[in-house]
VODOZA-558170 format. One line per field, with one value per residue: residue in three letters; y, x, z of N, C-alpha, C in turn; residue number from 1. Coordinates in steps of 0.05 Angstrom, whole numbers. Example, Ala and Ser with C-alpha at 12.3 -4.5 7.8 and 13.67 -1.06 7.14 Angstrom:
# VODOZA-558170
residu = c(Ala,Ser)
n_v = c(-114,-45)
n_u = c(264,257)
n_w = c(156,142)
ca_v = c(-90,-21)
ca_u = c(246,273)
ca_w = c(156,143)
c_v = c(-66,1)
c_u = c(264,258)
c_w = c(156,157)
num = c(1,2)
//
This chain:
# VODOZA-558170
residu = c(Unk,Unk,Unk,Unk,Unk,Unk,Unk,Unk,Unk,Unk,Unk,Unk,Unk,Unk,Unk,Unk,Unk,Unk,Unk,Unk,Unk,Unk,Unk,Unk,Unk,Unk,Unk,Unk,Unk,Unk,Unk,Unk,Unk,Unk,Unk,Unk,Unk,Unk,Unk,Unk,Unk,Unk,Unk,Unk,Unk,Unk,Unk,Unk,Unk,Unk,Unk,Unk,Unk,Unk,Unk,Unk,Unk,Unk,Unk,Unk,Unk,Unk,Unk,Unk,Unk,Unk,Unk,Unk,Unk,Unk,Unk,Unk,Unk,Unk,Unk,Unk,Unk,Unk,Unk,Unk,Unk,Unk,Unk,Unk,Unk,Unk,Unk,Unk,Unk,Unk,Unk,Unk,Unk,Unk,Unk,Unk,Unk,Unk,Unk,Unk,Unk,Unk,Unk,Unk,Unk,Unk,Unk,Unk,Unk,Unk,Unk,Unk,Unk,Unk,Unk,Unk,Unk,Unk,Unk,Unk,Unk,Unk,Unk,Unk,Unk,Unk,Unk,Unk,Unk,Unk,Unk,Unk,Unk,Unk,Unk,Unk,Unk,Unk,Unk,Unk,Unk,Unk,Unk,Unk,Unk,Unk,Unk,Unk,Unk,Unk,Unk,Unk,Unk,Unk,Unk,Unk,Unk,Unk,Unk,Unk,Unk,Unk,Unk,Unk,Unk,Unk,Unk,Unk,Unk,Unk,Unk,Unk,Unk,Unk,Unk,Unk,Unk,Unk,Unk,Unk,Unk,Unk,Unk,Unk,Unk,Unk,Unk,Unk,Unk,Unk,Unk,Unk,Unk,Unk,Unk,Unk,Unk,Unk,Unk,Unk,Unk,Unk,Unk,Unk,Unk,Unk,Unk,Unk,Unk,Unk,Unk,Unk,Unk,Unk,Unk,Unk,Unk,Unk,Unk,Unk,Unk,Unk,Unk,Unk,Unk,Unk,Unk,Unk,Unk,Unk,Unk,Unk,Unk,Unk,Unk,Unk,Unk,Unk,Unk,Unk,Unk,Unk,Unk,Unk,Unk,Unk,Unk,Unk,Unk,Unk,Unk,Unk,Unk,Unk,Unk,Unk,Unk,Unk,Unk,Unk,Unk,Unk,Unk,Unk,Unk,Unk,Unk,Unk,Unk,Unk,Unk,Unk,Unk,Unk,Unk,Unk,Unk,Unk,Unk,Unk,Unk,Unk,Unk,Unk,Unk,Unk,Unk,Unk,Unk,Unk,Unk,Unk,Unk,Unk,Unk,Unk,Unk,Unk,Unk,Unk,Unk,Unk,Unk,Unk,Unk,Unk,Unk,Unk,Unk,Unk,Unk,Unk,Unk,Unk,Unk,Unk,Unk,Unk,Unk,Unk,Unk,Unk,Unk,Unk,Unk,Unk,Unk,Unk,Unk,Unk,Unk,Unk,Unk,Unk,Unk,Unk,Unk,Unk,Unk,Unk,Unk,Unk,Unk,Unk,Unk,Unk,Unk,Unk,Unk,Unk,Unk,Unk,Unk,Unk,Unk,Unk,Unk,Unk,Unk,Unk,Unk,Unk,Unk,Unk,Unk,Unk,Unk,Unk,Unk,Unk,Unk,Unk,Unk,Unk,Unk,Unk,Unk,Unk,Unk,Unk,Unk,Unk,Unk,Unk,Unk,Unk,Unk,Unk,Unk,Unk,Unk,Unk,Unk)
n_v = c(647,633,579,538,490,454,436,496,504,458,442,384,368,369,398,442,455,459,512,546,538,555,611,634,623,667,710,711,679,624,565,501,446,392,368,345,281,248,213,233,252,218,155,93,73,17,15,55,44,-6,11,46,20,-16,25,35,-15,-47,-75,-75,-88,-72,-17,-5,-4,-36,-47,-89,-122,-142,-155,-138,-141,-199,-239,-202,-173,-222,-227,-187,-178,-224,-210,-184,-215,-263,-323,-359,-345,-389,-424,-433,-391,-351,-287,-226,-164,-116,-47,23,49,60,107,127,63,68,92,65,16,29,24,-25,-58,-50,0,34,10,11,25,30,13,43,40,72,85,151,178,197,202,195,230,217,168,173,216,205,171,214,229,192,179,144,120,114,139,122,138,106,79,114,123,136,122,61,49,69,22,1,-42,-97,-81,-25,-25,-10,-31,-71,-51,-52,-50,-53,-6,-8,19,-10,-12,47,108,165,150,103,67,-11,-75,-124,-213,-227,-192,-177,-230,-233,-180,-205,-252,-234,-202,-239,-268,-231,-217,-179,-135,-131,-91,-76,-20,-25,7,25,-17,-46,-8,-25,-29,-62,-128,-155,-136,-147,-168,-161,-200,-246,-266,-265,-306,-355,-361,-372,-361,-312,-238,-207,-161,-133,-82,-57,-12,17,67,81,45,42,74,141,137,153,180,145,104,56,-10,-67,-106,-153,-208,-236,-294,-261,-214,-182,-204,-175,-124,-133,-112,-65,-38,-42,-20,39,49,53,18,6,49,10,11,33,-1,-52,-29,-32,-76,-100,-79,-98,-150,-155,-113,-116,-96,-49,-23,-31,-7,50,39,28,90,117,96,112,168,175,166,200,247,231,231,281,318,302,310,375,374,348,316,248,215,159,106,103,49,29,67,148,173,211,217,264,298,350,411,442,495,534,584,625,620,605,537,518,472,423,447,498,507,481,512,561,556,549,611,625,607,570,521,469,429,380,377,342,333,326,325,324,314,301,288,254,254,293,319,304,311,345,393,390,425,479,467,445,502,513,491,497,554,556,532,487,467,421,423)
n_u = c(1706,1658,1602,1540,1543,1507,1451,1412,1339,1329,1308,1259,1196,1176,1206,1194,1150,1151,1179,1135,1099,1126,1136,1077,1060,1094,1075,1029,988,938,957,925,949,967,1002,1036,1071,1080,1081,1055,1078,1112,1153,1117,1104,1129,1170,1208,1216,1241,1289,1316,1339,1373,1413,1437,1465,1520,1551,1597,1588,1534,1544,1575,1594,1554,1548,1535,1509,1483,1498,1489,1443,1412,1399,1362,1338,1312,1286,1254,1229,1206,1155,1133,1103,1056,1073,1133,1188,1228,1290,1326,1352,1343,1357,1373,1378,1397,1379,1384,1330,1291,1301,1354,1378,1354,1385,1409,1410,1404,1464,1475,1460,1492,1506,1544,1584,1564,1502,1439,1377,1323,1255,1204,1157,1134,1103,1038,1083,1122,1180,1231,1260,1265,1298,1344,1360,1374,1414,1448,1491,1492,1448,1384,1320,1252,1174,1142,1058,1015,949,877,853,872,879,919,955,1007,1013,1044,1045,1055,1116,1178,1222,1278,1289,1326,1312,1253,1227,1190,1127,1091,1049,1019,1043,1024,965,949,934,947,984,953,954,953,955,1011,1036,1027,1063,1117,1112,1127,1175,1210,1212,1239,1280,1287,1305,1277,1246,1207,1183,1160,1142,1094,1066,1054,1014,964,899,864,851,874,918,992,1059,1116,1154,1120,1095,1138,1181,1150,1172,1228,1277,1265,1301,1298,1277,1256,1240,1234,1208,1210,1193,1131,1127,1120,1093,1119,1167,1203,1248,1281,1306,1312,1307,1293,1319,1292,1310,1317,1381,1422,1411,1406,1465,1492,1476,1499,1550,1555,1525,1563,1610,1590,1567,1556,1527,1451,1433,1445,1423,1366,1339,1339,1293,1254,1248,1229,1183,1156,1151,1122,1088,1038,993,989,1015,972,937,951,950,890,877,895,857,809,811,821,769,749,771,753,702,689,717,702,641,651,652,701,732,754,810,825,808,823,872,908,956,969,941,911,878,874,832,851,811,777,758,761,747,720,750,788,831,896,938,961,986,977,921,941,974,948,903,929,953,904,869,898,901,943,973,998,1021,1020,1034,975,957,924,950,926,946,935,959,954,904,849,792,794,806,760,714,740,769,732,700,738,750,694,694,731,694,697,700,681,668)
n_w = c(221,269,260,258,231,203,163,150,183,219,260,291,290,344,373,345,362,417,416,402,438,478,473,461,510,530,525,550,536,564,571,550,547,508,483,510,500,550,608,669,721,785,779,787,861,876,850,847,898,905,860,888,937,903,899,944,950,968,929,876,830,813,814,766,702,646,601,544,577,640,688,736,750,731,679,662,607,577,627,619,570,568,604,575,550,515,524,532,487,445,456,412,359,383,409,459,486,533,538,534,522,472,433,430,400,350,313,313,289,232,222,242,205,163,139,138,111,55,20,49,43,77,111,143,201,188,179,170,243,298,301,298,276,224,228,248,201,169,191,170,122,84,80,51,55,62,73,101,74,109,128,135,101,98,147,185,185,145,73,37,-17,-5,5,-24,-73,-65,-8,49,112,147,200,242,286,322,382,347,349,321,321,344,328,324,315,293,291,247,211,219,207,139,138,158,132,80,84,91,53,15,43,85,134,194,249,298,341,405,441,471,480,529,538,514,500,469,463,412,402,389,404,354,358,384,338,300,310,288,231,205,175,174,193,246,294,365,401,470,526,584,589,588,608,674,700,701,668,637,646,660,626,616,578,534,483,433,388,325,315,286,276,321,343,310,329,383,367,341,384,429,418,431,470,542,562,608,662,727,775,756,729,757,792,755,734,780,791,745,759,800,803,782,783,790,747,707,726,712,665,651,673,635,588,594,594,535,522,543,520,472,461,481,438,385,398,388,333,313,263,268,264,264,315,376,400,435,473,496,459,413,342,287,236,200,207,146,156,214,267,230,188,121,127,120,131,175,214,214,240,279,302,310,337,387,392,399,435,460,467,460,408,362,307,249,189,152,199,271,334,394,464,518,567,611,660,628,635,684,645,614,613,589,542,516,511,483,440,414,409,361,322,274,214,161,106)
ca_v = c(655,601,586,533,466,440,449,507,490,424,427,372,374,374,419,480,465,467,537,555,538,582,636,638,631,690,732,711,653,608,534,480,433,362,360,322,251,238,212,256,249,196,124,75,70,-6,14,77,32,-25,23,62,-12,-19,45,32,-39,-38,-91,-66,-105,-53,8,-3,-6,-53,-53,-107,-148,-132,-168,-121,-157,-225,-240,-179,-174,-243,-229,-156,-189,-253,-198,-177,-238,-289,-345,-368,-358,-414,-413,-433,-376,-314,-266,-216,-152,-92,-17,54,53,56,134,108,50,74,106,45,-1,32,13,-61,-70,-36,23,37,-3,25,42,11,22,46,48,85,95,175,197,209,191,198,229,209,152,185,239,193,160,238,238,163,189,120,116,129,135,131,133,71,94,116,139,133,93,28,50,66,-8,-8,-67,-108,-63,3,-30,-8,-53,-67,-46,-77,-53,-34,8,-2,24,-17,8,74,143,181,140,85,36,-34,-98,-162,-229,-236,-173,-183,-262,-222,-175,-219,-259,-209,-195,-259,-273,-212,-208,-147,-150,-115,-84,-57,-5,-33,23,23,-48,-45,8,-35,-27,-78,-158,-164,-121,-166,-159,-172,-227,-271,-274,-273,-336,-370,-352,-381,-349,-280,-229,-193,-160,-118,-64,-51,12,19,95,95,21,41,111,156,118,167,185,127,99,22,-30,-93,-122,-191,-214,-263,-279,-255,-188,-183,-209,-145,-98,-125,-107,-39,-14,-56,-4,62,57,34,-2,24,42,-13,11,34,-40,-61,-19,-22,-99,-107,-72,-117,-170,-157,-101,-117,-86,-17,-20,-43,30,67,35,36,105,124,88,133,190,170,163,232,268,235,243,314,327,303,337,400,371,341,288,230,196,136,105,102,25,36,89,156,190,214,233,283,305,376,423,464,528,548,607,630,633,581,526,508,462,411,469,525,503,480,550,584,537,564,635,645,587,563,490,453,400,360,371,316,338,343,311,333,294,313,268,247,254,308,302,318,312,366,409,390,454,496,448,452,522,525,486,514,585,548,525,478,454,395,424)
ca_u = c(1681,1651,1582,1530,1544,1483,1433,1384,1315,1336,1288,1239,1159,1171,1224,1177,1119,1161,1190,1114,1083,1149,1120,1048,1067,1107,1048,1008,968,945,960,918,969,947,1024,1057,1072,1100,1059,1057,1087,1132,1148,1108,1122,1150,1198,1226,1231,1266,1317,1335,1352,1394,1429,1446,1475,1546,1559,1609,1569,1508,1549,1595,1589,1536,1556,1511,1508,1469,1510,1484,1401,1417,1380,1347,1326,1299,1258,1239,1217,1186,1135,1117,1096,1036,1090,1164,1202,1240,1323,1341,1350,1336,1378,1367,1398,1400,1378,1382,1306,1285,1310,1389,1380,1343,1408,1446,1391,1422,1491,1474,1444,1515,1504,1577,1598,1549,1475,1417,1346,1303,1224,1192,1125,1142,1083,1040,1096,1140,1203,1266,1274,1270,1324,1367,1369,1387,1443,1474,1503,1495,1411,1356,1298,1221,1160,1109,1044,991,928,854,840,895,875,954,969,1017,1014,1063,1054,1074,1138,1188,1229,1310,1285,1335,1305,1234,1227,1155,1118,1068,1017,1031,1041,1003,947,943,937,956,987,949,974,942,970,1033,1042,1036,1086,1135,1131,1141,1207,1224,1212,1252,1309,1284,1305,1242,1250,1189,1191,1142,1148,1061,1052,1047,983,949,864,851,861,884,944,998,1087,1130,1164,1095,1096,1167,1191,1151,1185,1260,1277,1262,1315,1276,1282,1235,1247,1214,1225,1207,1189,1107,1102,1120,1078,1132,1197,1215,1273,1293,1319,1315,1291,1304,1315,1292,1315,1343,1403,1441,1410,1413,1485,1497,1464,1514,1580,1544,1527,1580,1632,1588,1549,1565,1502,1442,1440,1436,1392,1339,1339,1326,1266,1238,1247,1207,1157,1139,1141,1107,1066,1025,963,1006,1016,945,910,963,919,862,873,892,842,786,821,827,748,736,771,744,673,678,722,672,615,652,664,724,737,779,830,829,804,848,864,929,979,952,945,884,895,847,834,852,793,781,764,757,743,707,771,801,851,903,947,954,1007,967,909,947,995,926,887,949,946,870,856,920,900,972,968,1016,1012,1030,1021,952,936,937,949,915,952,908,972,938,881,831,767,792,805,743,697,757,772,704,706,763,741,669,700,740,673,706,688,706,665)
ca_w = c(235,279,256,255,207,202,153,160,189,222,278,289,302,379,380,336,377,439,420,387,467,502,453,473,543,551,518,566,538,587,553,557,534,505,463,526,500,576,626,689,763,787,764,813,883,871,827,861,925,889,851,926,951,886,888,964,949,960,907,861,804,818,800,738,666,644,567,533,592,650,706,770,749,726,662,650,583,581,643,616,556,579,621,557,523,528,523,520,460,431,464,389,337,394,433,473,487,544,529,537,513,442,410,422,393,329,304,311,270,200,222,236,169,136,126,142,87,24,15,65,42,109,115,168,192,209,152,201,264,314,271,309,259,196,233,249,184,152,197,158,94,59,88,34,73,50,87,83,70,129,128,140,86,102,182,199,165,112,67,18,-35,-6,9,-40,-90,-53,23,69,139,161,224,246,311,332,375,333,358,335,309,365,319,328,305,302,290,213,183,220,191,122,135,159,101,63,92,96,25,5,53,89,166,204,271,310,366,417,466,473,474,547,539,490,492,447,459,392,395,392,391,342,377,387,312,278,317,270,215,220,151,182,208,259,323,376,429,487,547,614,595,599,630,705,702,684,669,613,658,674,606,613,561,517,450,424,362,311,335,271,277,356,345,294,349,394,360,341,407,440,410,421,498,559,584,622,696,742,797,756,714,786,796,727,730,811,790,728,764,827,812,753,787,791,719,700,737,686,633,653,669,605,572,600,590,510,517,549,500,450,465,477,408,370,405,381,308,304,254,287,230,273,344,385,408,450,485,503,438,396,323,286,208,201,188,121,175,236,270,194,159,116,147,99,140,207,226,216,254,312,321,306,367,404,398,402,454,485,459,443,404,359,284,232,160,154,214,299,357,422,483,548,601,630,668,605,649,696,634,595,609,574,520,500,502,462,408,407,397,343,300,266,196,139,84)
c_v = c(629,603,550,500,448,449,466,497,468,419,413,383,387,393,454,481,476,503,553,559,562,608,642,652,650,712,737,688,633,579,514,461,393,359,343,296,243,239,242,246,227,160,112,73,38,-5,29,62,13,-5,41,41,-11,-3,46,17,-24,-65,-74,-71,-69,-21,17,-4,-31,-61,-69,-124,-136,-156,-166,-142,-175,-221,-214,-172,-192,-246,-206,-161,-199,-229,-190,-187,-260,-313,-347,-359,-373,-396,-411,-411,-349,-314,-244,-182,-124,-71,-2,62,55,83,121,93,58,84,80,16,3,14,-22,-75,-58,-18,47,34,6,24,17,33,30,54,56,86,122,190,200,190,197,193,224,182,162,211,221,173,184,240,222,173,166,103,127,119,146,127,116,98,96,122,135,111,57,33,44,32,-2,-39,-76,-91,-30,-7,-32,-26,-44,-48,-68,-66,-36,-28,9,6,16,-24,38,98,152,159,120,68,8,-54,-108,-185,-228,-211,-174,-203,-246,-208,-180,-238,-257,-207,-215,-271,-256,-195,-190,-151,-124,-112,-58,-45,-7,-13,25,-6,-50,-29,1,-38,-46,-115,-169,-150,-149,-161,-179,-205,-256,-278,-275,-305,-354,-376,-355,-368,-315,-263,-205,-180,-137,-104,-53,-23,5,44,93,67,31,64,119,146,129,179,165,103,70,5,-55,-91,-147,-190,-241,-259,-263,-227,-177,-188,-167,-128,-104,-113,-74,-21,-31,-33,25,67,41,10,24,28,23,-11,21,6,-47,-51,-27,-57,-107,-94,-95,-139,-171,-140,-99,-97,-54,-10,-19,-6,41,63,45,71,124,116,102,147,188,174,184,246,258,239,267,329,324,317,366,398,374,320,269,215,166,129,93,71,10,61,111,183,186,229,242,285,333,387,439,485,523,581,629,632,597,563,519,487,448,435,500,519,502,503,570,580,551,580,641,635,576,539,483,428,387,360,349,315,351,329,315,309,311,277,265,247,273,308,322,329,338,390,412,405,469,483,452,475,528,516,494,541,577,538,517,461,431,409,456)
c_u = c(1667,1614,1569,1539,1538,1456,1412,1355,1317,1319,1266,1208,1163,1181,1203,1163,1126,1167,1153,1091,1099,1130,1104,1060,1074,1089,1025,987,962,941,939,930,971,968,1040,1054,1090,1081,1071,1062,1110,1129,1136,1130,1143,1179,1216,1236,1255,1296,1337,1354,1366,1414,1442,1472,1500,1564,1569,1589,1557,1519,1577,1589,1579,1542,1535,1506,1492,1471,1496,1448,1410,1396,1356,1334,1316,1275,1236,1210,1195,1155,1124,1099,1069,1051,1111,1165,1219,1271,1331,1328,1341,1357,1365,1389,1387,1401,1373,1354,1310,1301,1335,1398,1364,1364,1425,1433,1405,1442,1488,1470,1474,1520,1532,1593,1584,1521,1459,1397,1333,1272,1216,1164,1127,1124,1052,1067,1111,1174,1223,1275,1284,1300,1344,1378,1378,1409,1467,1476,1496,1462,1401,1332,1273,1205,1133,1079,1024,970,909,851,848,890,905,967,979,1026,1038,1074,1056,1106,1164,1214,1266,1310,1305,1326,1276,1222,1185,1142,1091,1065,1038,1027,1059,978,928,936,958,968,969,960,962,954,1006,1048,1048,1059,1108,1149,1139,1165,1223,1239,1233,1276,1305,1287,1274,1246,1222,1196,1164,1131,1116,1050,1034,1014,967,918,851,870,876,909,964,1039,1090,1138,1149,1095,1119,1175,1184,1162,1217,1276,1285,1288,1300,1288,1261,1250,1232,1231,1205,1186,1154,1100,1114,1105,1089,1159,1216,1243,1302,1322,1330,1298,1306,1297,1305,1298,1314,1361,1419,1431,1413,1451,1503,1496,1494,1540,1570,1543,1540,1607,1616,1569,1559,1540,1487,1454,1431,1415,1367,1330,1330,1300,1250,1233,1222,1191,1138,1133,1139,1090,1049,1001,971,1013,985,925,929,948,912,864,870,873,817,781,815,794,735,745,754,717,677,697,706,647,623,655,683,721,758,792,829,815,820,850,895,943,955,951,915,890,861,852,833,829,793,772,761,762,735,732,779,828,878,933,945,971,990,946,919,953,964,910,910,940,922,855,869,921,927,968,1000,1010,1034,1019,996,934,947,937,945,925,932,943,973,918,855,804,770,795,781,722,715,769,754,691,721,754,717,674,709,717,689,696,703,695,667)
c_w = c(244,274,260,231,204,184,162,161,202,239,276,298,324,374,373,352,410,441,414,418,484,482,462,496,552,540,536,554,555,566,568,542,531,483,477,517,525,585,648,720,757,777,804,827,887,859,840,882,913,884,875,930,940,889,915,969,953,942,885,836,794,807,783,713,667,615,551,550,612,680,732,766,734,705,662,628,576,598,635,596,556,588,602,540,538,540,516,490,462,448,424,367,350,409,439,485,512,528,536,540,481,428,413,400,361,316,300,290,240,199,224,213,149,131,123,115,60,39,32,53,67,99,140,170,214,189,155,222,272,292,275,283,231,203,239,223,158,164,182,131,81,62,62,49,61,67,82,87,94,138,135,127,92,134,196,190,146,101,53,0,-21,2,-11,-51,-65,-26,36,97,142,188,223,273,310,367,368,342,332,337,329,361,329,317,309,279,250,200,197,202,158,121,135,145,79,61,91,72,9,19,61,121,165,230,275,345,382,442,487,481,513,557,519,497,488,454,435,388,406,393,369,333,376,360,290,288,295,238,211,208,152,196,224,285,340,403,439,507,568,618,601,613,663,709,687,693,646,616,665,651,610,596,552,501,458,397,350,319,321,274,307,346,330,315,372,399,354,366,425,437,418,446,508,575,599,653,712,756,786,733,731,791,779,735,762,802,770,738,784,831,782,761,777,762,710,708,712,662,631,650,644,576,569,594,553,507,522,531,473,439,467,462,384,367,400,347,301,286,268,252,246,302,355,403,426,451,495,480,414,369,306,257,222,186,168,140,193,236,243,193,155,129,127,99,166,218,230,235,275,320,315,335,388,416,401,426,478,485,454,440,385,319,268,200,167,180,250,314,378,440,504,567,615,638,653,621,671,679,618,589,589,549,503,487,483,432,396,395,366,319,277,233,178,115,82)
num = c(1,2,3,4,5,6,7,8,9,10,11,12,13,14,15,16,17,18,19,20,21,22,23,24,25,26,27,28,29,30,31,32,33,34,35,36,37,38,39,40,41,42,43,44,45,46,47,48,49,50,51,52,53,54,55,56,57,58,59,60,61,62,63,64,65,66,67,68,69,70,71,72,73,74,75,76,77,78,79,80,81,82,83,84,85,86,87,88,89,90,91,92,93,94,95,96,97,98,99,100,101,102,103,104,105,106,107,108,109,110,111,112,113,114,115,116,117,118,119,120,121,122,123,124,125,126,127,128,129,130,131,132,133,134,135,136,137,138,139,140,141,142,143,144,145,146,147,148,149,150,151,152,153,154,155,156,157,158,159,160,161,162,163,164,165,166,167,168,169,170,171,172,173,174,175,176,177,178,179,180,181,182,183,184,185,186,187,188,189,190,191,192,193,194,195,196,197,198,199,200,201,202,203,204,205,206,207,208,209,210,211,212,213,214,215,216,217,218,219,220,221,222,223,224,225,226,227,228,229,230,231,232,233,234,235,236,237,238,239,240,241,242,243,244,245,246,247,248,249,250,251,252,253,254,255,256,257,258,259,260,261,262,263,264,265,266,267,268,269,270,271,272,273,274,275,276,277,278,279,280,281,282,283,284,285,286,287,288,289,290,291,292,293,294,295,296,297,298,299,300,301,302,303,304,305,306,307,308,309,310,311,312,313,314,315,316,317,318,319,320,321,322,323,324,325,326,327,328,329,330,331,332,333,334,335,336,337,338,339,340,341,342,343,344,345,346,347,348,349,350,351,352,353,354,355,356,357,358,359,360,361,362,363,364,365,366,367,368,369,370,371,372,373,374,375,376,377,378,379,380,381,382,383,384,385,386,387,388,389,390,391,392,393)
//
């Protein structure tokens, strides 16, 4: 009998809330839907033009397997990089590597570290967060995976000591979805020598850095270098810096080179490289349309400020302010609508069905996105959560 052979329940956050919105919907709820972590419309017009040109080319280069190299855009990950950074990094002791974007490559992070060969420790920050890492480290049989600690109190920072004894890799997302917290360079320098001290490689998923708020947000990269000791590496995407590039599936690594070197025998055996012509796009836009990036901000930075003024004015608690990407994270209330609340899950599928609100639960805590245009929904938002009479005590 052919069945299923996969543990029951396996679906993630997205996936319930996805089926939990199809639901409503066909009842007739009308959604006001603030669960999209995807921007909205097309990737800038720079980019789209660029990648036409590319996909025209009749340079063989331009449309073959790219593998870890990235032949068809000359230095590519170096320049993708570089766009990211205040300043050069050092030639000695980095590498550099072509990517798919960041979820791919999160699966193949275990395996670099061994995990092939016996037991890798993994840390995540998926407690509140974005859960693809913690799922892909249930799929490595020889992964034990824990989640660092995150909360109000440490303000999405986890320190030294939540970092558990014989960790060999921590998976960190800084700016953090949900939270929108940040790196900067002083609690970084700690962490790093942390890891450094204790043999722990450390790979952050930068994917936000680009929608950073806050002058003090900072990568990886700008602060491992110093650190020679360290095995480190950082990944960037394309997906929310060109508008919407979530399609498009182009990024870079930086590393040490010994862990970069790892990455490349790893996904050297198990992808072929991205696509050329949109590397082309993704790449002319960074470096010729900074302005065209820069409104994506801004816009979203606004947006982060309208919802969050008029969540509050309905009594919301905020768990955090938000200081990159386009993500607002909330304490779950003890009621609404008079009855008691007794989860972030129940509240949200309750905000659903009674309101049509979709949001994003995370334990005990929601995420409301801004890549819809909040301000044209914000009469009915308001409504919604006013009906909701929301309490903490």
């Amino acid at each position: 009998m052919r069945q299923s052979r996969l543990p029951a329940g396996g679906a993630n956050i997205f996936m319930k809330i996805r089926a939990k919105r199809a639901e409503a919907e066909a009842q007739g709820q009308r959604l006001l839907d603030l669960s999209i972590g995807e921007p909205k419309g097309p990737a800038l017009l720079s980019a789209r033009t660029a990648a036409a040109e590319a996909v025209m080319s009749e340079a063989e280069v331009m449309h073959a397997y790219q593998y870890n190299d990235s032949a068809a855009v000359p230095n590519f990950s170096r320049r993708f990089v570089r766009a990211h950074l205040d300043a050069d990094l050092p030639d000695d002791g980095v590498d550099y590597l072509p990517i798919l974007g960041i979820k791919p490559i999160l699966g193949l992070l275990p395996l670099a570290c061994g995990c092939a060969n016996g037991p890798v420790k993994v840390a995540t920050m998926t407690k509140p967060g974005y859960p693809i890492p913690a799922d892909w480290c249930a799929y490595h049989v020889n992964v034990g995976h824990y989640a660092l600690a995150l909360n109000t109190a440490n303000e999405f920072r986890f320190g030294p000591g939540d970092i558990a004894s014989d960790t060999n890799l921590i998976m960190t997302n800084y700016p953090h979805n949900p939270s929108g917290q940040i790196a900067d360079r002083a609690w970084l320098e700690t962490i790093c020598q942390y890891c450094s001290d204790n043999d722990i490689r450390l790979f952050n998923d930068a994917a936000y850095i680009s929608l950073s708020h806050d002058d003090a947000s900072i990568t990886l990269a700008q602060v491992a270098v110093d650190f020679p000791d360290l095995s480190w590496a950082e990944g960037y995407t394309a997906a929310k810096l060109i508008g919407n590039g979530t399609g498009w599936h182009v990024g870079a690594m930086v590393g040490s080179s010994d862990f970069i070197s790892d990455m490349k025998e790893v996904k050297g055996k198990t992808d072929a490289g991205f696509v050329a012509p949109m590397a082309a796009g993704v790449l002319a836009a960074l470096e010729t349309d900074q302005a065209g990036i820069a409104e994506f901000r801004e816009m979203y930075r606004i947006r982060l400020e309208i919802l969050m003024d008029l969540m509050l004015g309905c009594g919301m608690r905020p768990a955090s302010q938000p200081k990159a990407g386009f993500y607002t994270l909330w304490e779950t209330p003890k009621t609404a609508f008079g009855e008691p609340i007794t989860s972030g899950e129940h509240f949200n599928f309750t905000m659903i069905e009674r309101t049509g609100v979709v949001g994003v639960h995370f334990g005990d805590f929601l995420r409301y996105a801004v890549c819809a245009d909040v301000a044209a929904m914000a009469d009915d938002l308001k409504a919604a959560f006013k009906e909701a009479a929301v309490a903490y005590e």
